[in-house]
C-alpha positions as CSV (number, residue, x, y, z in Angstrom):
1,X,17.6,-24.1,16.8
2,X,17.1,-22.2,19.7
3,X,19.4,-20.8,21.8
4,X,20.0,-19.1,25.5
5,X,20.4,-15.8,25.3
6,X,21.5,-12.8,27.9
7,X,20.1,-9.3,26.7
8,X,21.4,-6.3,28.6
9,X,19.1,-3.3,28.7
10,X,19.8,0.2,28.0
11,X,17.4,3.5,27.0
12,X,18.8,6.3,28.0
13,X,17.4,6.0,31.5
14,X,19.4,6.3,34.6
15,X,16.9,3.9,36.3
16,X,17.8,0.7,37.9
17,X,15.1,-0.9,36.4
18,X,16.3,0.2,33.2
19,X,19.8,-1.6,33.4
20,X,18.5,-5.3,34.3
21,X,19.9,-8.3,32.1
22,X,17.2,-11.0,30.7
23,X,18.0,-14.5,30.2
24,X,15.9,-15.6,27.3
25,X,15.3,-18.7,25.3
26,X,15.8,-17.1,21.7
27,X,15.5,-18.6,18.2
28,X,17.8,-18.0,15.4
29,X,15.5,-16.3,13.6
30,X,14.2,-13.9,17.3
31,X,17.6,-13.1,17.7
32,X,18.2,-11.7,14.4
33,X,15.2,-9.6,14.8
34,X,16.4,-8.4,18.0
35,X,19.7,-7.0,16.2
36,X,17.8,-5.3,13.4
37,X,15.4,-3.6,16.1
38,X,18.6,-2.1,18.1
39,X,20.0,-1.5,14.3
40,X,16.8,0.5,13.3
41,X,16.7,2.4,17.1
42,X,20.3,3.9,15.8
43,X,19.1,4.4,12.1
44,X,19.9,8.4,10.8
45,X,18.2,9.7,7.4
46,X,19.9,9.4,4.2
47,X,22.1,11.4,2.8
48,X,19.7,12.9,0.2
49,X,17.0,13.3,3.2
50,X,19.2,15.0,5.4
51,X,20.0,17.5,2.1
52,X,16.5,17.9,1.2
53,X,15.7,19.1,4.8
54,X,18.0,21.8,5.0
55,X,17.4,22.9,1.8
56,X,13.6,23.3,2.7
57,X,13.9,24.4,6.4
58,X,13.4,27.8,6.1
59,X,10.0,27.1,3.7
60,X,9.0,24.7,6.5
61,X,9.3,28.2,9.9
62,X,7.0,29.7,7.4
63,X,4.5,26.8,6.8
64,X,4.5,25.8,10.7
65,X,3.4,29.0,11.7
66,X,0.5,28.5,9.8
67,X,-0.9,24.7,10.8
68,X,-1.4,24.8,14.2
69,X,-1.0,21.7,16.6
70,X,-4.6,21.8,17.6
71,X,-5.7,21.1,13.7
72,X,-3.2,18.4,13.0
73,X,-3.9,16.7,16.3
74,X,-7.8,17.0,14.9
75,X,-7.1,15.4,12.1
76,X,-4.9,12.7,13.3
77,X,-7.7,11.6,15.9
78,X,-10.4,11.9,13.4
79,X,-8.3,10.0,10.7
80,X,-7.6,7.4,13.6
81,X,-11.1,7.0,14.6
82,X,-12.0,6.1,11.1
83,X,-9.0,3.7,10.5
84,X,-9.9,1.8,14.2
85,X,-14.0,1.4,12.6
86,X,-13.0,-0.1,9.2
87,X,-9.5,-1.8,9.7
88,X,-10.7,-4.6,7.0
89,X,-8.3,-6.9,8.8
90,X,-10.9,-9.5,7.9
91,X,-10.0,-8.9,4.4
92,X,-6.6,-9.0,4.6
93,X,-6.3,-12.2,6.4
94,X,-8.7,-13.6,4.2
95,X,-7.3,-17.4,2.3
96,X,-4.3,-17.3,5.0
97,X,-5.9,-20.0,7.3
98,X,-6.5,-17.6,9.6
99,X,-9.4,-17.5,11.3
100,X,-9.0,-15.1,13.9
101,X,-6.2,-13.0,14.6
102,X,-6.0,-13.0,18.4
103,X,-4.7,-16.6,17.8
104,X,-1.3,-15.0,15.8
105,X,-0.5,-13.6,19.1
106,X,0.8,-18.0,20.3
107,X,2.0,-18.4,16.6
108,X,6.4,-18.1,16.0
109,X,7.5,-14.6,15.3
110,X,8.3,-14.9,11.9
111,X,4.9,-16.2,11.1
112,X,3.6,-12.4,12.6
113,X,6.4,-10.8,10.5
114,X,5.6,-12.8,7.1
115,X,2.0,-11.5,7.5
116,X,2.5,-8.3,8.2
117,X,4.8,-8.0,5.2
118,X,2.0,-8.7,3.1
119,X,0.2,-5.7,4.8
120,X,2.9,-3.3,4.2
121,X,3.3,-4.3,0.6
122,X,-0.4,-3.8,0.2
123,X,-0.3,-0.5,2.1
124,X,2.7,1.0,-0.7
125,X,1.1,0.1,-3.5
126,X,-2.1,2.0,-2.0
127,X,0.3,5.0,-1.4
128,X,1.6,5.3,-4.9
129,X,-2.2,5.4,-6.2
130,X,-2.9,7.8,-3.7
131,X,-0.3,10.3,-4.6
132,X,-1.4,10.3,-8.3
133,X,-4.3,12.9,-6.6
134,X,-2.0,15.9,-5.8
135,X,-0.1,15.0,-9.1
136,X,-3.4,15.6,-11.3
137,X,-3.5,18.7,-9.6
138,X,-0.6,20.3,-10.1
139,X,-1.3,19.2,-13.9
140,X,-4.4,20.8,-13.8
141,X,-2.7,24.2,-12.2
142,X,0.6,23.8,-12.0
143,X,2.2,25.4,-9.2
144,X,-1.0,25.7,-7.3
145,X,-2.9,22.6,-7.5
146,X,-0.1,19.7,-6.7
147,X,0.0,22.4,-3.2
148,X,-3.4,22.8,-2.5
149,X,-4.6,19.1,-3.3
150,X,-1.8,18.1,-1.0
151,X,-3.5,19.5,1.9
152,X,-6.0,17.8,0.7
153,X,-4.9,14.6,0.8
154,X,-3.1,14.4,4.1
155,X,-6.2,13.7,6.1
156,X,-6.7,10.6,3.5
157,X,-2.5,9.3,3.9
158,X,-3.2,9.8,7.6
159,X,-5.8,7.6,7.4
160,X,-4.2,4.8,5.4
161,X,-1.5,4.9,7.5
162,X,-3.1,4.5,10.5
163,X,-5.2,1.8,8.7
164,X,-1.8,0.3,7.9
165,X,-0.4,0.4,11.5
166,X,-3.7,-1.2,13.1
167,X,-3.4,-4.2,10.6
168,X,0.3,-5.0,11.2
169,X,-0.6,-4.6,14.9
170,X,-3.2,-7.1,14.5
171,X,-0.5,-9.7,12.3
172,X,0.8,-9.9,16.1
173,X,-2.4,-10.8,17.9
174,X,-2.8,-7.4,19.4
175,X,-6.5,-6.4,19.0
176,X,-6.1,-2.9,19.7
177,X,-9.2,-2.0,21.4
178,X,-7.9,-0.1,24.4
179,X,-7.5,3.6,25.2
180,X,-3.3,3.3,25.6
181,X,-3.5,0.9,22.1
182,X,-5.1,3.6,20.7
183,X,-2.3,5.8,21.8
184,X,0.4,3.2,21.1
185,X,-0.6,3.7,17.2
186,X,-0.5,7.1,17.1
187,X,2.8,7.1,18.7
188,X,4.0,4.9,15.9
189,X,2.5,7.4,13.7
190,X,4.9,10.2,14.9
191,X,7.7,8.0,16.0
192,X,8.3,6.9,12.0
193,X,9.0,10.9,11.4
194,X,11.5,11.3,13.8
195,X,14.8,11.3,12.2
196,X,17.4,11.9,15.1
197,X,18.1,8.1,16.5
198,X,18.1,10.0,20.5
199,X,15.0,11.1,20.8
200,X,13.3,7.9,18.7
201,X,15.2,5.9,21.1
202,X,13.7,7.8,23.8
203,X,10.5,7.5,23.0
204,X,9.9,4.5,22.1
205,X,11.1,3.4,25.1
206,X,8.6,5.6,26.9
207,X,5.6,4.4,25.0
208,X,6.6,1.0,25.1
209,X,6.8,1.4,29.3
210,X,3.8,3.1,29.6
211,X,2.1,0.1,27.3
212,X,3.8,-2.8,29.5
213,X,2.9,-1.1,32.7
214,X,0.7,-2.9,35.3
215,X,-1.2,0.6,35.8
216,X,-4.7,0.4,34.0
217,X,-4.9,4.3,34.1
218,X,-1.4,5.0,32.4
219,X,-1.8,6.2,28.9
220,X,1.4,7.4,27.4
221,X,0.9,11.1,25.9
222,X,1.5,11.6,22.3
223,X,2.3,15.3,21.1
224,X,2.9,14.5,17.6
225,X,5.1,17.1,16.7
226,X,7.5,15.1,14.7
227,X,4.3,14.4,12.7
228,X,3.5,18.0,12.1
229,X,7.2,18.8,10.8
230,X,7.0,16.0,8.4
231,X,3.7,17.6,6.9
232,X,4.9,20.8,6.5
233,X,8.2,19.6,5.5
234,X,6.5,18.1,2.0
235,X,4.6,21.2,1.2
236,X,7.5,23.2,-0.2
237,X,8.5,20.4,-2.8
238,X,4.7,19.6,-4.2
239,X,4.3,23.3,-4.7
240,X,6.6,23.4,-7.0
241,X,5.6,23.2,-10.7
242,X,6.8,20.0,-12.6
243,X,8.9,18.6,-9.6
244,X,5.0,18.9,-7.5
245,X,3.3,16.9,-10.7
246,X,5.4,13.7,-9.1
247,X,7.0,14.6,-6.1
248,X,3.3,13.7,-3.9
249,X,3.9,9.9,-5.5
250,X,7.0,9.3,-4.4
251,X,6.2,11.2,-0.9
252,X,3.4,9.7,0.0
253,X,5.5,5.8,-0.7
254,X,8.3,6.8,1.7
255,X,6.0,8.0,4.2
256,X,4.3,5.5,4.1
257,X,6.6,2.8,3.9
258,X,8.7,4.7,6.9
259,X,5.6,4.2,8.9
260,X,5.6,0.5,8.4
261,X,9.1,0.1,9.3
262,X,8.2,1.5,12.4
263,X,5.1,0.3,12.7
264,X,6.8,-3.9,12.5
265,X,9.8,-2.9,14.8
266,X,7.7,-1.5,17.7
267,X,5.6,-4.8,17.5
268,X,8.1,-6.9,17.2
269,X,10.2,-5.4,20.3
270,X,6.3,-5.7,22.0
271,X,5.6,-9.7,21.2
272,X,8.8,-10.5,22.5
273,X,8.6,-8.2,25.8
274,X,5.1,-9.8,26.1
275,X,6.2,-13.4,25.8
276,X,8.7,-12.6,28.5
277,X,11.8,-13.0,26.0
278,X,13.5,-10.2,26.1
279,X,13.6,-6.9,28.0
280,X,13.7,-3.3,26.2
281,X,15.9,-3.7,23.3
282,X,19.4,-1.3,23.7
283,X,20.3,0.8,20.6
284,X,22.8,-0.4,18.5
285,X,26.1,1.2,19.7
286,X,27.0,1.7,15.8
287,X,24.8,3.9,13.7
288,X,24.6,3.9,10.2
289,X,22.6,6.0,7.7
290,X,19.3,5.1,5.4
291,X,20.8,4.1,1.9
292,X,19.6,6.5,-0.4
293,X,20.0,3.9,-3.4
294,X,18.0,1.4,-1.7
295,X,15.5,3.9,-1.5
296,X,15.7,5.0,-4.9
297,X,15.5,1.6,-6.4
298,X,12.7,0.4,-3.6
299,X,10.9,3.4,-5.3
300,X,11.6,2.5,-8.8
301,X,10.5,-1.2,-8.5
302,X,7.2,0.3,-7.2
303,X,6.8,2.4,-9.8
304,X,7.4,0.0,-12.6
305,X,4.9,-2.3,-10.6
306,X,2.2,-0.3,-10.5
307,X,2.8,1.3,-14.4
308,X,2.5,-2.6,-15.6
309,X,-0.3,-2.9,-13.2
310,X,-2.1,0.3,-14.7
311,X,-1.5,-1.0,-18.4
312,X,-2.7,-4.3,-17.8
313,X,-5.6,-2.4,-16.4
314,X,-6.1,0.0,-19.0
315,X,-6.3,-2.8,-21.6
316,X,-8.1,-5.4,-19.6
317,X,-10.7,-3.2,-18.2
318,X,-12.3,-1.8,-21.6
319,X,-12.8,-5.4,-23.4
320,X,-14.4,-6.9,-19.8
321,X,-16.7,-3.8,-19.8
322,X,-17.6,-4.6,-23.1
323,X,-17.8,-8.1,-22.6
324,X,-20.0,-8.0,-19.4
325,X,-22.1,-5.5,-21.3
326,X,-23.3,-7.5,-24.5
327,X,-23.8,-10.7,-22.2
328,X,-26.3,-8.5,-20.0
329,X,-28.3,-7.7,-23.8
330,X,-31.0,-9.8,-25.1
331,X,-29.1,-10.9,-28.0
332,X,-31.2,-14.0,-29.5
333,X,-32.9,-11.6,-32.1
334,X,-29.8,-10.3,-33.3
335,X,-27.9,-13.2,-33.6
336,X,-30.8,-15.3,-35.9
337,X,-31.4,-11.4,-37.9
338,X,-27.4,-11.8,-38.7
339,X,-28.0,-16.0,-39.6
340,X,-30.7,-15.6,-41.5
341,X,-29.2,-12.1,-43.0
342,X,-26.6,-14.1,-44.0
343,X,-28.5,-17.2,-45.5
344,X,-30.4,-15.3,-47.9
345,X,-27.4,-13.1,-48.8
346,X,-25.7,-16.5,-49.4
347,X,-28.4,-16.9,-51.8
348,X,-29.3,-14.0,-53.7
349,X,-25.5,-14.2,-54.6
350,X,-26.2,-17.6,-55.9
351,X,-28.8,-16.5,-58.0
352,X,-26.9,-13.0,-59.1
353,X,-23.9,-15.7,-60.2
354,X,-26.3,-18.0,-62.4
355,X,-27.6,-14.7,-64.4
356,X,-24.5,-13.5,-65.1
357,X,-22.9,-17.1,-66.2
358,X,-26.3,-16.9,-68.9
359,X,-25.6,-13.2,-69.8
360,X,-21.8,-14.1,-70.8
361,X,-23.1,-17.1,-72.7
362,X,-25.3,-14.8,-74.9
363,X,-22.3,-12.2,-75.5
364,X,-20.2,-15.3,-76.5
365,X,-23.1,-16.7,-78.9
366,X,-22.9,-20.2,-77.4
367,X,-26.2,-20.7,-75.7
368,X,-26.4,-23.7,-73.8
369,X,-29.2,-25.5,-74.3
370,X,-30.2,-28.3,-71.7
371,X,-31.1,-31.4,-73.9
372,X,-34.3,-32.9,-73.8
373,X,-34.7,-35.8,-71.7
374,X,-34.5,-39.5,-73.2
375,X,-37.6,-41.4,-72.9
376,X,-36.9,-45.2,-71.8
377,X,-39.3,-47.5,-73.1
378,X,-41.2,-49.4,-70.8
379,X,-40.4,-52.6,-70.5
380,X,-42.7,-55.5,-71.6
């Protein structure tokens, strides 16, 4: 049922502009969405989060110094070029119904969001099996390995992420082919780091101004710091021997599913600004903190997924390898060798049995002696 609704606007901005109210015809289902986006605006870290951070700040001064801006903004572009070429939304949509995805842009809300939760649940589970990298190497040299394979595979989580971000983007009908798009998903990127509800606030109202804008030559600048902390941040922990062998598993999920949280808010708060329901969403005036339990049992229902989904795997995969590999052999001659193998084994031990039933007739000294055949007269 839908109702009328009167959203006041407020981002931090002393603008006019900034302070109008919307009237809005709202569903039940739009409006909730619209309190979970002010909710998320005025979301802090968990508790254990918050902990972890200052335990590893002064690690992270050390590692900063030494990754510069310039390389992780190389990286990020780079990452982001390859995720924009090979999105595979075609994939992903594939045995929805869906056709094209421009035409999700005129389809209800909560048809976008059910979507795009598909995507992110995809995207986690891809996480998890791309944190078992780092893992195998800090087995294979503890201490050192789980580090340096980590900086190995940030380019690739940067990439998936981005991947991520472009598909749930596209759940929406956005196609995502412009210069300030482009920029709009790498803000995303860096937005999901930022852990101080202010400055998240401010800045996604920012990009989301500069995207909404009129002006074809605004492009809203992204410096990716909060990015950058978030890298170095995780280096400390995956360093360190046994924690490292499964700390990049569980790091890689939460960043990952942090950036699809993000990812779904800022393209919500955009379909409904572009269907002229709402305006920019106010934070909630109440903030609350991440759950750390929610997070810890989000991470263990993962990994008990994906250990069923590797011993299915592991016992499935060797019999269908096996399988697929005998039906590829020309198997005619063996087959009639092992029937015809078995027909004259079947009787050699027929005849075998008969000269043994006559040898233990001898021992016994009753010889059996087939009796003559009776002749029948012929009849007259």
């Amino acid at each position: 049922m839908a109702r009328l609704g009167v959203l006041s606007v407020f981002n931090g901005s002393s603008s006019a502009h900034h302070h109008e109210a919307i009237v809005a015809e709202l569903s039940d289902y739009e409006r909730q969405q619209v309190e979970e986006i002010a909710g998320w605006k005025s979301e802090r870290p968990s508790l254990v989060l918050a902990v972890y951070r200052a335990m590893t700040n002064p690690c992270t001064y050390v590692f900063e110094k030494a990754l510069p801006g310039r390389v992780v903004r190389g990286l990020i572009e780079k990452a982001e070029s390859i995720a924009a070429n090979h999105d595979g939304m075609a994939e992903m949509i594939a045995g929805s119904g869906v056709t094209d995805f421009r035409t999700l842009f005129d389809q209800p809300l909560e048809t976008c969001d059910q979507l795009a939760a598909k995507v992110s649940v995809r995207s986690e589970h891809g996480a998890l099996l791309q944190g078992t990298v780092p893992a195998l190497g800090a087995l294979l040299i503890p201490g050192v390995g789980g580090f340096a394979t980590a900086v190995i595979d940030a380019p690739l989580l940067f990439e998936a992420s981005l991947r991520s971000i472009r598909r749930i983007g596209h759940c929406y009908g956005f196609p995502l082919d412009t210069k300030r798009d482009r920029s709009f998903v790498l803000a995303i990127l860096d937005i999901a780091q930022d852990d101080a509800p202010g400055e998240r606030t401010e800045e996604v109202a920012r990009i989301i101004e500069c995207v909404m804008t009129k002006d074809a030559t605004a492009n809203p600048d992204v410096c990716l710091d909060h990015l950058r902390r978030s890298i170095v941040d995780d280096l400390p922990l995956e360093a360190v021997p046994m924690v490292g062998e499964v700390s990049s598993v569980v790091l890689n999920f939460a960043f990952v599913h942090q950036v699809d949280v993000t990812a779904r808010r800022m393209f919500q708060e955009r379909w409904l600004l572009e269907h002229g329901k709402i305006a920019p969403i106010a934070p909630s005036p109440f903030t609350r903190r991440r759950s750390s339990m929610a997070g810890f049992v989000r991470i263990g229902l993962e990994l008990a997924y994906m250990g069923g989904f590797a011993a299915a795997f592991g016992l499935t995969f060797p019999i269908l390898l096996i399988g697929r590999t005998l039906a590829a052999l020309p198997l005619e001659p063996v087959v009639d060798g092992i029937r015809n193998g078995a027909a004259a084994g079947l009787r050699d031990a027929s005849t075998v049995k008969d000269g043994l039933q006559s040898d233990c007739a001898v021992r016994d000294g009753t010889i059996m002696v087939q009796p003559a055949p009776v002749a029948v007269p012929a009849s007259v």
